[in-house]
C-alpha positions in Angstrom: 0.0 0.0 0.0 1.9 3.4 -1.4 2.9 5.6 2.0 1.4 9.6 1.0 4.7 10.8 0.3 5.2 7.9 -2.7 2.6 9.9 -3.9 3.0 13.1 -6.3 0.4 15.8 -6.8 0.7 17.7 -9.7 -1.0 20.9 -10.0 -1.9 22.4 -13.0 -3.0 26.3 -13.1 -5.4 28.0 -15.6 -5.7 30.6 -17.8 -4.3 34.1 -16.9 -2.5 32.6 -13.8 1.0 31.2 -12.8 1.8 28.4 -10.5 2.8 30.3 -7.3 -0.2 32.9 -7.4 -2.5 30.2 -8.2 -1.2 27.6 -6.1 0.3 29.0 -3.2 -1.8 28.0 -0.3 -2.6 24.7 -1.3 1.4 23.8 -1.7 2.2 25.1 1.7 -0.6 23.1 3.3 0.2 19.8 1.1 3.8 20.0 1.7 2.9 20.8 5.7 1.4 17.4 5.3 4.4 15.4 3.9 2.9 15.2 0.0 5.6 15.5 -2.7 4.1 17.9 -4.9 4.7 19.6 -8.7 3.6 22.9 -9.4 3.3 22.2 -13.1 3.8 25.6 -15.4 1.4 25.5 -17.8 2.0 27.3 -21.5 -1.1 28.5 -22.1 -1.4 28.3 -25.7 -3.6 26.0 -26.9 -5.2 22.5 -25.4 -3.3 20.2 -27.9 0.2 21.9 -27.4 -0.9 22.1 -23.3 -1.6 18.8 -22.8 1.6 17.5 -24.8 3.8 19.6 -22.4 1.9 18.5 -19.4 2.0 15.2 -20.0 6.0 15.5 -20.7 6.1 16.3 -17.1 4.3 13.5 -15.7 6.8 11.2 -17.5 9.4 11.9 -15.8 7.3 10.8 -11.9 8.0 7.7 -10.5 4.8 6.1 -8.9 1.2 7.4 -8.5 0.0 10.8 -9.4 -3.1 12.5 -8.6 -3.2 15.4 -11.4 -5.5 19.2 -10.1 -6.2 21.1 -12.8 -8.0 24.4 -11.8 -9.8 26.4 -14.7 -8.8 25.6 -18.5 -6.4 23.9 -16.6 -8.8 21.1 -16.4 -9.8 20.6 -20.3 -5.5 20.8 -19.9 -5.6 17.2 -17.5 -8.4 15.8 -19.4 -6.1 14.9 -22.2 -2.8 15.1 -20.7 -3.6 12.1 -18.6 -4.7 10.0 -21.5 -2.6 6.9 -21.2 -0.3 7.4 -18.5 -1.0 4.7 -16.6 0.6 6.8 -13.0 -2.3 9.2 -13.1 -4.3 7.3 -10.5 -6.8 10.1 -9.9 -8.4 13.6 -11.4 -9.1 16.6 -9.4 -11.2 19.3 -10.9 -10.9 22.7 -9.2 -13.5 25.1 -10.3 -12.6 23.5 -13.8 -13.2 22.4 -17.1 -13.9 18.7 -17.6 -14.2 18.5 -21.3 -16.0 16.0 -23.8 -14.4 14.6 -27.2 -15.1 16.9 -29.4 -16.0 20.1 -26.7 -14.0 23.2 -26.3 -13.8 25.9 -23.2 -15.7 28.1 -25.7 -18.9 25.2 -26.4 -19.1 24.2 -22.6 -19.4 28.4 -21.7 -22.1 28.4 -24.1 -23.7 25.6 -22.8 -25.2 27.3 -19.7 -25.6 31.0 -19.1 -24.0 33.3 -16.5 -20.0 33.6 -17.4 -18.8 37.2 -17.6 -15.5 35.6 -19.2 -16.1 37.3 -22.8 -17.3 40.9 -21.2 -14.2 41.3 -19.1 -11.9 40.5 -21.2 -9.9 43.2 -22.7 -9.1 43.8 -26.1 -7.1 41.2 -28.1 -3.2 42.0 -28.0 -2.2 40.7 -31.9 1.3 38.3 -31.9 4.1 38.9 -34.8 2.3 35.4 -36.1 -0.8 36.4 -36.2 -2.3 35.1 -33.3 -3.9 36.8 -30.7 -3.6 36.5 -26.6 -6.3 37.5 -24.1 -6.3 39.2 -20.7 -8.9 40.1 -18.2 -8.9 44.0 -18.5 -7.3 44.9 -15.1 -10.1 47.0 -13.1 -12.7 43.7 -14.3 -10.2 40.8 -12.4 -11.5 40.9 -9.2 -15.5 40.8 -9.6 -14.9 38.3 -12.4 -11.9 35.8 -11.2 -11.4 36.3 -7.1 -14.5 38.5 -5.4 -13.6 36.6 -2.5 -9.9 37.5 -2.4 -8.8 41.2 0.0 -8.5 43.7 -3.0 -4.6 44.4 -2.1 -4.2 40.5 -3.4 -6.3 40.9 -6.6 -4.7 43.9 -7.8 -1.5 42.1 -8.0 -3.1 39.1 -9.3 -4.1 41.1 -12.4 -1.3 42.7 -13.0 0.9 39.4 -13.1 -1.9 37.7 -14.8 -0.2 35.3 -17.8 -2.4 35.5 -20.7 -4.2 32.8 -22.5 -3.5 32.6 -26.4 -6.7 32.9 -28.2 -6.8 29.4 -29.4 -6.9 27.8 -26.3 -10.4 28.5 -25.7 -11.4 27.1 -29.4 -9.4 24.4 -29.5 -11.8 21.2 -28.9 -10.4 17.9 -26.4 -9.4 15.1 -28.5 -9.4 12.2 -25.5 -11.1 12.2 -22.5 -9.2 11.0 -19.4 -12.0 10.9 -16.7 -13.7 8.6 -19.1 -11.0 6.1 -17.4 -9.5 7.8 -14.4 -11.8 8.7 -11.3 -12.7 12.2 -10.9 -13.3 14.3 -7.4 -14.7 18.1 -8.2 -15.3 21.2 -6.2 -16.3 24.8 -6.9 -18.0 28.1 -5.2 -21.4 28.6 -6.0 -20.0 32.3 -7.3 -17.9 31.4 -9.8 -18.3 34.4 -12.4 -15.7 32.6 -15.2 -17.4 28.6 -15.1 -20.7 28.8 -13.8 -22.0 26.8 -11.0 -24.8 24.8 -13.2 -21.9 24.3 -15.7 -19.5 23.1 -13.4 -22.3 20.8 -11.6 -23.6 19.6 -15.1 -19.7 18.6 -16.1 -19.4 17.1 -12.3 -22.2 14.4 -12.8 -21.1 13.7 -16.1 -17.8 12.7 -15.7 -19.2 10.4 -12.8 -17.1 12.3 -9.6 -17.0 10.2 -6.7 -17.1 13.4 -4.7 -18.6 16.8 -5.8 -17.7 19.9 -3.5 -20.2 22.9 -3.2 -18.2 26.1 -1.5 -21.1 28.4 -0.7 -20.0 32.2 -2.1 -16.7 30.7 -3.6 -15.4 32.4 -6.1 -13.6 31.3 -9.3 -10.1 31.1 -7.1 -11.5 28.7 -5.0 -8.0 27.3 -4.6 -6.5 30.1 -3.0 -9.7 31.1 -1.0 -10.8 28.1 0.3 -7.3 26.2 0.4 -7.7 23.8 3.2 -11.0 22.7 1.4 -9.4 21.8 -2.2 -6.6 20.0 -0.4 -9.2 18.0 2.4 -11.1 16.6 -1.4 -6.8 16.2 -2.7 -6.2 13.9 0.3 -9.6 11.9 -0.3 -8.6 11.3 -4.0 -5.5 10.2 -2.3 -6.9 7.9 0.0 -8.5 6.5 -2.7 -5.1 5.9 -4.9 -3.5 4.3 -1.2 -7.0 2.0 -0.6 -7.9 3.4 2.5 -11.9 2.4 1.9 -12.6 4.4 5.6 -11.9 7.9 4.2 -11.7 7.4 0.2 -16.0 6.9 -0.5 -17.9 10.0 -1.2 
């Protein structure tokens, strides 16, 4: 039976974030409790390209993995975990759990309520032709932490990394929790994924465990840390065997 620290979590952050800001209280509080743990940079261009880089990175972990994705880092985990046979476990944070054939773009569509396209500024136009997107500055808050002290946000937006353009077209070609369990949680005011959205996507992919944070927002992860890393350590016991904590 694999000891916790045999086990690596690898975190995967979302669109206009970075590892640190994203992850920072839920590394300090999984490292507190003995978890090796890799804060997984995550390119931001596109789900294809994404998921090829994340995936390089969980070749080179010895034993079990539970892979977090938070945001479009979860339509990220959905394919890079497609036939690593590590990845014991999936662990949606206020995340997209994409279908074949679905992009972040359909599944916003899908059920009303994101203020994604309204607060995001104006395309910035690459050399290639491409295009990146950012949250305009005075809109990060309300739409991606409302939860969060102000003094936080306001460096949060202006260190936000942005997300190319593509990435929110670009459709899932596999679909890991097809095959790998799933554990979710979200805030009920999540103003990028909604709530219905994020339930609807929950229930599909057949979570063992769904978590509701009442007033969350979006940054679920850094406001309600201990939270995201109690439903981390249940996915865990799950991967270890330990039937007394790991059922839903």
């Amino acid at each position: 039976m694999a000891e916790p620290r045999t086990i690596t979590i690898v975190l995967v952050h979302g669109a206009f974030a970075e590892s640190l800001s994203n992850w920072k209280p839920v590394l300090e509080l999984l490292l507190a409790k003995g978890y090796k743990v890799v804060a997984a940079p995550n390119p931001l261009r596109g789900v294809t390209s994404d998921a090829a880089y994340i995936s390089s990175i969980l070749n080179t972990i010895d034993g079990p993995i539970i892979l977090v994705g938070h945001s479009y880092g979860g339509a990220v985990i959905t394919n890079a975990a497609n036939g690593n046979q590590s990845v014991k476990a999936l662990v949606y944070v206020a995340a997209f759990a994409p279908d074949t054939g679905e992009s972040v773009a359909t599944l916003l569509r899908r059920f009303p309520g994101s203020t994604v396209e309204a607060n995001t500024a104006a395309p910035i136009l690459l050399a290639d032709g491409s295009r990146d997107l950012y949250f305009q500055p005075d809109k990060f808050r309300a739409q991606y932490a409302a939860d969060l002290p102000e003094t936080e946000t306001k460096l949060l937006a202006l260190t936000q990394r942005p997300m190319a353009e593509r990435a929110m077209t670009e459709v899932s070609d596999v679909v890991a929790w097809k095959a790998i369990p799933s554990w979710f949680i979200f805030g009920t005011h999540d103003n990028s994924i909604p709530a219905n959205l994020l339930a609807f996507m929950a229930e599909r992919a057949g979570s063992k465990k769904t978590v509701t944070i009442e007033g969350a927002s979006h940054a679920v992860m850094m406001s309600h840390a201990d939270a995201v890393v109690e439903l981390v350590e249940q996915a865990a016991s799950a991967v270890r065997g330990d039937r007394s904590t790991a059922s839903p």
